[in-house]
N, CA, C and O atoms as a GROMACS GRO file, in nm:
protein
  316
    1UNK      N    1   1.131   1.492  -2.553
    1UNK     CA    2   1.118   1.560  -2.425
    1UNK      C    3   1.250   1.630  -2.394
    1UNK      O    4   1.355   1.568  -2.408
    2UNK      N    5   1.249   1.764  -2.350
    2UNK     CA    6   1.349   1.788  -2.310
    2UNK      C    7   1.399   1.813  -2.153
    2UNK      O    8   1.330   1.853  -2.059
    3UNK      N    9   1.518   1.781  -2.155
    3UNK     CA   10   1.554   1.711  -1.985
    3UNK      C   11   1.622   1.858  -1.965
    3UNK      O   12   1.682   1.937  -2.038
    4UNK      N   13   1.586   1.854  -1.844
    4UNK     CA   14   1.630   1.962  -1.781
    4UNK      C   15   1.715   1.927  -1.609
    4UNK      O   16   1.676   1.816  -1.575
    5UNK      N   17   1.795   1.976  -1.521
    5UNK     CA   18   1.851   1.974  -1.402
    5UNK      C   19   1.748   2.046  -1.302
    5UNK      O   20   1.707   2.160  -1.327
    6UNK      N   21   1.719   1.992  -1.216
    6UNK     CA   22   1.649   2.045  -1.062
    6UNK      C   23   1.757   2.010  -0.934
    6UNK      O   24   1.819   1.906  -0.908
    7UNK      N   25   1.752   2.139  -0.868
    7UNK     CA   26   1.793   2.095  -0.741
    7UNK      C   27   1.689   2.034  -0.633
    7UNK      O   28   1.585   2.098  -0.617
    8UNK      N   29   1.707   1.918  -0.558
    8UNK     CA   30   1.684   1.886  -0.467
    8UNK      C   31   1.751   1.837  -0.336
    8UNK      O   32   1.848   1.761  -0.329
    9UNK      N   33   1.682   1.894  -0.234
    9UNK     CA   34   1.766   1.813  -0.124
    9UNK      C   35   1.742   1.711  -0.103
    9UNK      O   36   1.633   1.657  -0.117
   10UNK      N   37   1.846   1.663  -0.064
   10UNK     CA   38   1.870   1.542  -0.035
   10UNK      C   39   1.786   1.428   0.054
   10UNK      O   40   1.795   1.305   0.049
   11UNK      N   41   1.689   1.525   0.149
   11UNK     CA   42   1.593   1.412   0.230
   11UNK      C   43   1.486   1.457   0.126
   11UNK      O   44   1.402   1.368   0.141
   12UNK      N   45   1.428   1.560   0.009
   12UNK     CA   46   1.358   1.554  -0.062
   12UNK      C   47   1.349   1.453  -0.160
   12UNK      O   48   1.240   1.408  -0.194
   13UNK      N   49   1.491   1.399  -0.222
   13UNK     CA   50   1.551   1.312  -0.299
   13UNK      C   51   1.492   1.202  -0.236
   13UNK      O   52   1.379   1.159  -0.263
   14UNK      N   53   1.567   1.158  -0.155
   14UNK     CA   54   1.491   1.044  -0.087
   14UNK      C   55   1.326   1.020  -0.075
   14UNK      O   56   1.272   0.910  -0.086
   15UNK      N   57   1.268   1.126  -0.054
   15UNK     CA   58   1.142   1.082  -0.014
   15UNK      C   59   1.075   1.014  -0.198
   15UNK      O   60   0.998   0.926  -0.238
   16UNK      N   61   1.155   1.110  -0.253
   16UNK     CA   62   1.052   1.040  -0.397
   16UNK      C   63   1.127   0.925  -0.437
   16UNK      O   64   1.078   0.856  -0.528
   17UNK      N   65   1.219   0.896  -0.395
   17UNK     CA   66   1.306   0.752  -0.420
   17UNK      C   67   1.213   0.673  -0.351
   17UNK      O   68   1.202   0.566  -0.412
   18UNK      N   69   1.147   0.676  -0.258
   18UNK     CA   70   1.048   0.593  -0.213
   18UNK      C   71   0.914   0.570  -0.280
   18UNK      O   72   0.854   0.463  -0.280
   19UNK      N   73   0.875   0.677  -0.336
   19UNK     CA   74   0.757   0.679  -0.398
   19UNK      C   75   0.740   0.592  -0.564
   19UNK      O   76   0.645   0.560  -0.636
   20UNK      N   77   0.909   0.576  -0.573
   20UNK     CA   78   0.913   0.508  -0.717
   20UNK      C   79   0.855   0.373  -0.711
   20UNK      O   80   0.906   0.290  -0.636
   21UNK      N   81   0.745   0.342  -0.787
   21UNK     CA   82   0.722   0.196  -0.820
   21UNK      C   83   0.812   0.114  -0.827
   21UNK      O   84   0.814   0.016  -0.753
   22UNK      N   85   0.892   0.136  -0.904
   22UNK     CA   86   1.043   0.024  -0.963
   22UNK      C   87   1.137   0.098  -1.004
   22UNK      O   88   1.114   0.204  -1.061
   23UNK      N   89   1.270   0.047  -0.977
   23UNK     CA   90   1.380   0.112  -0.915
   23UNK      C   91   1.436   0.220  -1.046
   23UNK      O   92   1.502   0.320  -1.020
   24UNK      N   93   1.389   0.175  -1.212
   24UNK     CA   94   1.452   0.278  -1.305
   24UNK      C   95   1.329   0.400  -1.295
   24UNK      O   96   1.333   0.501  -1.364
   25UNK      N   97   1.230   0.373  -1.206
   25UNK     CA   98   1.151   0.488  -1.275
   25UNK      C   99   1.173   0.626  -1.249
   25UNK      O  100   1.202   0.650  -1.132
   26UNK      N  101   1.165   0.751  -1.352
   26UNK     CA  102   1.241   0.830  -1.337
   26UNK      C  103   1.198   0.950  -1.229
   26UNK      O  104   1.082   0.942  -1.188
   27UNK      N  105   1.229   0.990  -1.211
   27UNK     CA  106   1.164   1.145  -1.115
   27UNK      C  107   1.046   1.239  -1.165
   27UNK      O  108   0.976   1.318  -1.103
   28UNK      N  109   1.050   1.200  -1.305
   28UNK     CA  110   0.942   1.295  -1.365
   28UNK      C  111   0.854   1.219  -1.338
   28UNK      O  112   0.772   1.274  -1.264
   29UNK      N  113   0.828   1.114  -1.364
   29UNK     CA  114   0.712   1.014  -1.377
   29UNK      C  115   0.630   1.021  -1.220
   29UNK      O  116   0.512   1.043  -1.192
   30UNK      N  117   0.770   0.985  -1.120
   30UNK     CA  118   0.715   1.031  -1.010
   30UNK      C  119   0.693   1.173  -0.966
   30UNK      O  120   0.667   1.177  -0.846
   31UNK      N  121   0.696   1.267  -1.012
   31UNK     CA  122   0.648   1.402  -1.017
   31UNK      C  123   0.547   1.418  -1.058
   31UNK      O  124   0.494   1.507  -0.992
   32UNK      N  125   0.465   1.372  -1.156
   32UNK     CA  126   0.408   1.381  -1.239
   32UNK      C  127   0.301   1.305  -1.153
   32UNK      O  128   0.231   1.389  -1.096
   33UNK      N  129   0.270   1.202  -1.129
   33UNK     CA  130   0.172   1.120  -1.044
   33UNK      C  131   0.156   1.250  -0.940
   33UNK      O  132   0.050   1.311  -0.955
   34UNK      N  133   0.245   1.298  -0.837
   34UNK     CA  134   0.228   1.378  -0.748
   34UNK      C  135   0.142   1.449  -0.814
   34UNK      O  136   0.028   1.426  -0.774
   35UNK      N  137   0.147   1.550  -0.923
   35UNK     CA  138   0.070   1.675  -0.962
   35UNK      C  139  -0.075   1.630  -1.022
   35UNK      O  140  -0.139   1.724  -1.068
   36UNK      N  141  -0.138   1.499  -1.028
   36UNK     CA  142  -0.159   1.442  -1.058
   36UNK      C  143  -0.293   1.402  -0.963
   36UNK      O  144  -0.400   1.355  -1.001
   37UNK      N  145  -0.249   1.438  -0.822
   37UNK     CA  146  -0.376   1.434  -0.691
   37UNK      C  147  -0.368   1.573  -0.640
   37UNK      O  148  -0.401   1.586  -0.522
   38UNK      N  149  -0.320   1.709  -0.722
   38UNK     CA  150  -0.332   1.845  -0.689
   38UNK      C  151  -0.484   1.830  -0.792
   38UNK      O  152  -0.475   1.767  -0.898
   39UNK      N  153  -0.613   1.890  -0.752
   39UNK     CA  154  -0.698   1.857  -0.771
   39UNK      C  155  -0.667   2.024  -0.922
   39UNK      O  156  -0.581   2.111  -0.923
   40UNK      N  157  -0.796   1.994  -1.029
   40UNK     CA  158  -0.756   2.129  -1.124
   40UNK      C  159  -0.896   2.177  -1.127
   40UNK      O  160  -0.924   2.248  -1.224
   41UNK      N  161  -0.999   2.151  -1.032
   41UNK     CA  162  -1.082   2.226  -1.057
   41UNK      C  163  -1.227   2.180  -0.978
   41UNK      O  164  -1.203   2.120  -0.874
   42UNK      N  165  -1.326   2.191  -1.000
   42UNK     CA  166  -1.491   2.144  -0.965
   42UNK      C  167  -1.594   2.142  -1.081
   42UNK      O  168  -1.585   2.129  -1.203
   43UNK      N  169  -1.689   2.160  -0.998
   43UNK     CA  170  -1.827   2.161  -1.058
   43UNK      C  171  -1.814   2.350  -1.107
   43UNK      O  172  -1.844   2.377  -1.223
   44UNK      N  173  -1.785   2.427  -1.044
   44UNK     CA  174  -1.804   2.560  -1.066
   44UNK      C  175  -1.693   2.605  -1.176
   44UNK      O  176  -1.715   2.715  -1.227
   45UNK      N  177  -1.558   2.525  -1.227
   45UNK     CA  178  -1.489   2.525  -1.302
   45UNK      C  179  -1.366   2.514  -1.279
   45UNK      O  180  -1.353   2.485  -1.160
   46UNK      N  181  -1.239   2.524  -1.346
   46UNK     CA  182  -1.082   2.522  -1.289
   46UNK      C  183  -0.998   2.617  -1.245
   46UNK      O  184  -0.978   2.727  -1.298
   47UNK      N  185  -0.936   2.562  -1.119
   47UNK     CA  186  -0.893   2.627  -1.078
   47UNK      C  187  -0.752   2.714  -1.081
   47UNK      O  188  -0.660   2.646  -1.126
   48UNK      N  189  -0.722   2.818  -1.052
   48UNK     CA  190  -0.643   2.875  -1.113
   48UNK      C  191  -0.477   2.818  -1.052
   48UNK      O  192  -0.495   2.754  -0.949
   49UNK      N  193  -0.374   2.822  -1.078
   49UNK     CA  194  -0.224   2.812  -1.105
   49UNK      C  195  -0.252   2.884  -0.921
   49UNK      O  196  -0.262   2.805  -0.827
   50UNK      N  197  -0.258   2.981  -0.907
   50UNK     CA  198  -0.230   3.032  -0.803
   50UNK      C  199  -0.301   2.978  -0.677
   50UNK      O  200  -0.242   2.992  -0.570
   51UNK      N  201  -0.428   2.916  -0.677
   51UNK     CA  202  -0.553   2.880  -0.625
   51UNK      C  203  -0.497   2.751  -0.622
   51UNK      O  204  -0.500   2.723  -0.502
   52UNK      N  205  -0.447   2.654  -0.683
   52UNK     CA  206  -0.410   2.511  -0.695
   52UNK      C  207  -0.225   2.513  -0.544
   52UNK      O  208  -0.167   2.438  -0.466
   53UNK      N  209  -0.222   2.655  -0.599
   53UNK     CA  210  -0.043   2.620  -0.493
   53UNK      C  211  -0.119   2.650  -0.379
   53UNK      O  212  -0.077   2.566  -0.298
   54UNK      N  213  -0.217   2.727  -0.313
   54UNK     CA  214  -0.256   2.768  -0.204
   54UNK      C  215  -0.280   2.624  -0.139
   54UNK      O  216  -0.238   2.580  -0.032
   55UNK      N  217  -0.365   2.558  -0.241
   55UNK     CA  218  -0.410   2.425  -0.162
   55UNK      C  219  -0.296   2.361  -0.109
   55UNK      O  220  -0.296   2.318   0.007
   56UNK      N  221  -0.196   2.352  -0.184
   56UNK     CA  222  -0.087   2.240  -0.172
   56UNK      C  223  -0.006   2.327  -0.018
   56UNK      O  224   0.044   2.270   0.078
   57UNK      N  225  -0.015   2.474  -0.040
   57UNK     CA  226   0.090   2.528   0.135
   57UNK      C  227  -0.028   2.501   0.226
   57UNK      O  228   0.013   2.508   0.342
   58UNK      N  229  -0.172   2.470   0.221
   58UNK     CA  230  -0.281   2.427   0.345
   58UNK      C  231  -0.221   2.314   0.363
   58UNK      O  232  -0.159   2.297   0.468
   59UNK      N  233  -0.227   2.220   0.274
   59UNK     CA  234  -0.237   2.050   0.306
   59UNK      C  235  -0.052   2.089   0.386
   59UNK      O  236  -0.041   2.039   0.498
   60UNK      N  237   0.007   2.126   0.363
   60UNK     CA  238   0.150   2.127   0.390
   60UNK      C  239   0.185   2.209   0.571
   60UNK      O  240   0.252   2.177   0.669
   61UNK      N  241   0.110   2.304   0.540
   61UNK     CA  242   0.086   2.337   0.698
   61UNK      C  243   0.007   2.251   0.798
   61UNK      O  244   0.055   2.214   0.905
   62UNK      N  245  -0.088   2.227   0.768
   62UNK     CA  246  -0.208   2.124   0.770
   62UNK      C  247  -0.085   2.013   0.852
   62UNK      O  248  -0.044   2.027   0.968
   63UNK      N  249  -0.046   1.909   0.758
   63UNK     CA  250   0.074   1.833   0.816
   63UNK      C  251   0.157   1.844   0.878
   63UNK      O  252   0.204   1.749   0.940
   64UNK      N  253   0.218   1.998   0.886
   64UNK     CA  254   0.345   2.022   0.973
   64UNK      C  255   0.284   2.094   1.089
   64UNK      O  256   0.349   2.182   1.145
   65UNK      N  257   0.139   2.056   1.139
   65UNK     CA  258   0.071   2.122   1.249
   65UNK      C  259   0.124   2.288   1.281
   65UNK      O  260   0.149   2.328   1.395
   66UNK      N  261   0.138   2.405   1.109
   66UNK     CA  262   0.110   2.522   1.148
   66UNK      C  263  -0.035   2.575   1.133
   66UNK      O  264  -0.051   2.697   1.144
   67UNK      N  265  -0.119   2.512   1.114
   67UNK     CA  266  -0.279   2.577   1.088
   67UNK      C  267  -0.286   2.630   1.270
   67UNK      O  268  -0.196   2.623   1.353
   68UNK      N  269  -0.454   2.691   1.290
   68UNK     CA  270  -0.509   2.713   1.385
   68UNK      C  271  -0.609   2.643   1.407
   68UNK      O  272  -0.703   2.638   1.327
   69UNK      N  273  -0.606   2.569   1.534
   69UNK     CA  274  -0.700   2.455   1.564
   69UNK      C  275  -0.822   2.498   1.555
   69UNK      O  276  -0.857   2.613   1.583
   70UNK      N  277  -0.903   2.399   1.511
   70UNK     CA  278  -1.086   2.482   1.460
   70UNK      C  279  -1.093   2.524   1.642
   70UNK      O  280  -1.078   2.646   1.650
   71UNK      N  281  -1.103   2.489   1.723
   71UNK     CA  282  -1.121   2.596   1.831
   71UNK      C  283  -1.089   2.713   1.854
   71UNK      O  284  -1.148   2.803   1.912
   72UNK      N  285  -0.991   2.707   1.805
   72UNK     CA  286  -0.938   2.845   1.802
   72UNK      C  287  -0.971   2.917   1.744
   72UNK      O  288  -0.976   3.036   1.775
   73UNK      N  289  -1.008   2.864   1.631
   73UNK     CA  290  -1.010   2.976   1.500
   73UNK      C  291  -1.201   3.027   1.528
   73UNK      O  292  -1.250   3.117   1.459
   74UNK      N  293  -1.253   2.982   1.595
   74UNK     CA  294  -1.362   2.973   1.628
   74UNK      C  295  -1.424   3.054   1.732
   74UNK      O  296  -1.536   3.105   1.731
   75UNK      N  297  -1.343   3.058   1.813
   75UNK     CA  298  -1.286   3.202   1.946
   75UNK      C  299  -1.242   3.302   1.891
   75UNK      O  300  -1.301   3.407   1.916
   76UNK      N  301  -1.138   3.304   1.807
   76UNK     CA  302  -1.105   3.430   1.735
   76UNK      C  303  -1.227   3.522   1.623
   76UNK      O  304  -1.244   3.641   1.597
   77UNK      N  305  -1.304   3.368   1.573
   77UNK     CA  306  -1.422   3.471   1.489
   77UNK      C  307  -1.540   3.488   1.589
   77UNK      O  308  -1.638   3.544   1.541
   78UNK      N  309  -1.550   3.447   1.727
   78UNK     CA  310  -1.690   3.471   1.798
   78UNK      C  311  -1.753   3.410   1.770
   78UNK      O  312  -1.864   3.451   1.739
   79UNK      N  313  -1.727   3.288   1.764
   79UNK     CA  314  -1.841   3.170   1.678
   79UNK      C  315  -1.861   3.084   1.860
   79UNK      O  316  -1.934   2.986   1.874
   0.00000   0.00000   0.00000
């Protein structure tokens, strides 16, 4: 395998220091589990590289409460 350097910040650092099972396990491993519940596809087939990051900035807005509340978004289409 070849090892490579990533920057991370530092409360990023931390958060996957938490996610480690046991204390040598490495960052990839826990990276790797993460990419791991990015879903790669359906019944209709897989999904694309670009189509897979979209999901991950929803769920991420989604959490940091930037979406538009289904009411809203619901007023805005005339529904």
């Amino acid at each position: 395998m070849a090892i490579t350097t990533i920057q991370l910040d530092k409360k990023t650092k931390t958060q996957l220091e938490v996610l480690k099972e046991y204390k040598r396990e490495s960052f990839d491993d826990v990276l790797k589990k993460l990419l791991f519940l990015v879903p790669t596809g359906d019944d209709e087939g897989e999904y694309s590289n670009e189509f897979r990051a979209g999901l991950l900035d929803a769920v991420a807005e989604s959490r940091n409460e930037k979406g538009i509340p289904l009411n809203e978004l619901k007023k805005e289409l005339g529904l």
